[in-house]
BAGU-367896 format. One line per field, with one value per residue (C-alpha): residue number from 1; x, y, z. Coordinates in Angstrom, 3 decimals, padded with zeros to 6 digits. Last residue first. Layout:
BEGIN
num: c(NUM,...)
u: c(X,...)
v: c(Y,...)
w: c(Z,...)
//
This chain:
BEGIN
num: c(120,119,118,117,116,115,114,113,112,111,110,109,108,107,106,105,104,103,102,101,100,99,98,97,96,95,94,93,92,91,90,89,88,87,86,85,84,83,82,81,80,79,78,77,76,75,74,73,72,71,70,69,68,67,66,65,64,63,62,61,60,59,58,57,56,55,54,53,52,51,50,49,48,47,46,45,44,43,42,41,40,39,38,37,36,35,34,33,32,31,30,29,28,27,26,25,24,23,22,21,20,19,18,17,16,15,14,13,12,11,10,9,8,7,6,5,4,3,2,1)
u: c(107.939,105.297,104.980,108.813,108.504,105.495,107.493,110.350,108.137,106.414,110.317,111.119,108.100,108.886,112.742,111.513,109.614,112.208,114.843,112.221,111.639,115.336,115.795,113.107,114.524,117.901,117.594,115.697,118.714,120.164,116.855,117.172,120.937,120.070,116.380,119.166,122.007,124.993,126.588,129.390,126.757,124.362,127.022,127.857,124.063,123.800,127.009,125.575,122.472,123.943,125.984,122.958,122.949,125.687,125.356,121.961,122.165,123.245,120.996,118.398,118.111,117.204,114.498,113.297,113.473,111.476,113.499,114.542,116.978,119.533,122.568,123.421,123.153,123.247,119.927,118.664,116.559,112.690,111.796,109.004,105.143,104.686,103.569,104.393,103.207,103.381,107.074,109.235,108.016,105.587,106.221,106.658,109.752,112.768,111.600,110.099,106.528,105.596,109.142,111.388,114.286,117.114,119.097,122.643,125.692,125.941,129.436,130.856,128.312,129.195,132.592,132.216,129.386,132.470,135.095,133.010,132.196,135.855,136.996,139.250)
v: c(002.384,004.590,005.835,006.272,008.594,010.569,011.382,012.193,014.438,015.992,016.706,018.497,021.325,021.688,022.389,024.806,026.517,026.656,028.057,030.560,031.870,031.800,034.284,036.229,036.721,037.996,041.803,041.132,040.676,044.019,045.634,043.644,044.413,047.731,047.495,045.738,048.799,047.717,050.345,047.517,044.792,047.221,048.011,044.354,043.618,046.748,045.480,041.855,043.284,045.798,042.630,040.245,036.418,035.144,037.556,036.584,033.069,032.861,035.650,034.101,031.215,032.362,034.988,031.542,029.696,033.037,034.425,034.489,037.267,035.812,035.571,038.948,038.874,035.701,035.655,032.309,030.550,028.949,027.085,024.322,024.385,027.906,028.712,025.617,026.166,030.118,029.660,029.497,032.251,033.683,036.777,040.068,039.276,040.947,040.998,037.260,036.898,035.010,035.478,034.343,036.447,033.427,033.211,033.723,034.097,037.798,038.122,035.312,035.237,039.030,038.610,035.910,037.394,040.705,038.619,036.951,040.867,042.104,043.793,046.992)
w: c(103.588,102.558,106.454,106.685,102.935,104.980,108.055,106.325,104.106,107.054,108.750,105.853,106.031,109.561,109.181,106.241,108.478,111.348,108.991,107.557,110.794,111.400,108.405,109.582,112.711,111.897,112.152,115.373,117.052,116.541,117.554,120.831,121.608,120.958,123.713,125.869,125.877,127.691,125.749,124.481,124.251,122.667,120.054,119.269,118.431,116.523,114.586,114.189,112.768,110.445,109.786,108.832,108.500,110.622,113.063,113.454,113.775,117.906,118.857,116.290,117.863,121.277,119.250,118.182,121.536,123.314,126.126,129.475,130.935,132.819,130.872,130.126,126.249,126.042,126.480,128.328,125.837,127.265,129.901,130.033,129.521,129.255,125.974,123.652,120.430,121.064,121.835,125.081,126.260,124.118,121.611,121.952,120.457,121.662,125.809,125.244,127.067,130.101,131.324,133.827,135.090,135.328,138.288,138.298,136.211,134.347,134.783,133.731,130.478,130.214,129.757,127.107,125.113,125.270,124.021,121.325,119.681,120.017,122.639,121.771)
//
């Protein structure tokens, strides 16, 4: 049996072509490539067939989320085997508040750097 990498890797190769743009990510809800930033550049290529745009975070979180939640990575692993989006989806989800927080505390340190180089 495949294991989860094998399967990314299959459908990376087979998956190659243009990307289905979105005004809104298909996990999310949210905008493409973040609500910051709707629409002014391109956001993360799924991995799970690499074509279907989607938010940065979500984008994040298909890389993080296997890290951070098995039920997650095991949804995620069954939708790739089913080749079942809406699974691959829920899977992914699993891991999105952890890279909300991520992304939170990224913002909060970046302020202090900014404010120690200021007192400099």
């Amino acid at each position: 049996m495949a294991n989860h990498w094998t399967l990314v890797r299959v459908k990376h190769i087979q998956g190659v072509g243009r990307m289905n743009r979105n005004e809104f990510c298909p996990i999310c809800d949210g905008a493409v490539p973040s609500e910051e930033y709707k629409g002014r550049y391109p956001g993360a290529l799924s991995r799970f067939d690499n074509n279907e745009e989607i938010c940065s975070l979500c984008g994040m979180a298909e890389a993080m989320t296997p890290l951070f939640s098995p039920e997650g990575r095991e949804i995620m692993v069954v939708g790739l085997q089913n080749d079942d989006f809406e699974l691959w989806a829920a899977g992914v989800q699993k891991g999105l508040p952890q890279c909300r927080e991520i992304l939170e505390q990224q913002k909060v340190a970046q302020e202090q750097l900014k404010k120690l180089n200021e007192e400099e």
